[in-house]
N, C-alpha and C positions, 0 to 999 in steps of 0.2 A: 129430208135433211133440214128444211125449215124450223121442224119443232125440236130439234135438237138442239140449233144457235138461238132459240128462245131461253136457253138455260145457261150461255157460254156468253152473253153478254159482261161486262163487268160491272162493277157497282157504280153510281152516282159516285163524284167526287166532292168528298167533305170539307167545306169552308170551314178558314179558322175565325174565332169571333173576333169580330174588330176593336178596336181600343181607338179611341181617337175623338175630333170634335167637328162641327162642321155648323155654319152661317147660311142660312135661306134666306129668300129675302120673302114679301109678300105673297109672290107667288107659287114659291114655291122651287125657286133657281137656285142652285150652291153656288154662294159665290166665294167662299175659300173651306176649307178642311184638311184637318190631317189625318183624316182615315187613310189606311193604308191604300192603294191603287189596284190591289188583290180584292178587295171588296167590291164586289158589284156594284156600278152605275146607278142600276134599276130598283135594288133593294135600299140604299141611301134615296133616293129620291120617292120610295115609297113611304118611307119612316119620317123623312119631311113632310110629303102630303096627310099621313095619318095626325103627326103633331100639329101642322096647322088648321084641322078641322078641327082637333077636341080646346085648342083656344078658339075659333071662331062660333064652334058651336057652345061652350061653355059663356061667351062675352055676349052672343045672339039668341042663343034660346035659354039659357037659364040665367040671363041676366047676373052671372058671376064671372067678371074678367078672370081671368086667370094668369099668375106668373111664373106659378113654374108647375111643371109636372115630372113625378118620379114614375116610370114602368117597370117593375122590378119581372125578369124571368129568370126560373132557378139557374140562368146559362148567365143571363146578359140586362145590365140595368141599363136602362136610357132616362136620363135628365134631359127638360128642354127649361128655355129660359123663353119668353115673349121681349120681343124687339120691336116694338112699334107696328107691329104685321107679320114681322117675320120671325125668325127665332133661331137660336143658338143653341146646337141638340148635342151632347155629349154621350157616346158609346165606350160602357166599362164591360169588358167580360168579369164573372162573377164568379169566385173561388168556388172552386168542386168541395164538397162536403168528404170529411175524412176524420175520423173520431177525435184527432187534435187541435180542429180546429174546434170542437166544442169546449165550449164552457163552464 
């Protein structure tokens, strides 16, 4: 019976993309946002740690401060802004491709 509920599991549960903006401080702590509360904890605080290394390591190892950074994925753009340390990271979900939206 075991290798049969190997197949009766159901699926992961698909997050919606978040919209919203959220305040780190240097280390990496949210200290306000209006991402929605449905978004994972762990995944907002992993996209703070990612953005505060590519300014630390963009200011430390290639001697280019950096002020803002765009991540564009075909789902979900992320803007961060640099705060003195920290930064101000803004999540846009990004319109689904559909022949009218071309130009």
């Amino acid at each position: 019976m075991g290798f049969l509920s190997l197949f009766s599991k159901s699926p992961p549960a698909l997050l919606a993309l978040p919209s919203g903006s959220f305040t780190v401080d240097c280390e990496g702590v949210v200290l306000v946002g209006t991402v929605p509360s449905s978004f994972p904890a762990n995944l907002v605080k992993d996209i703070a740690r990612q953005v505060l290394a590519i300014f630390k390591d963009g200011k430390e190892n290639a001697q280019l401060p950096l002020s803002e950074i765009i991540i564009s994925y075909p789902s979900l753009k992320i803007t961060a802004r640099e705060l003195r340390g920290g930064a101000i990271i803004f999540l846009s979900p990004q319109a689904r491709y559909s022949p009218a939206n071309q130009i």
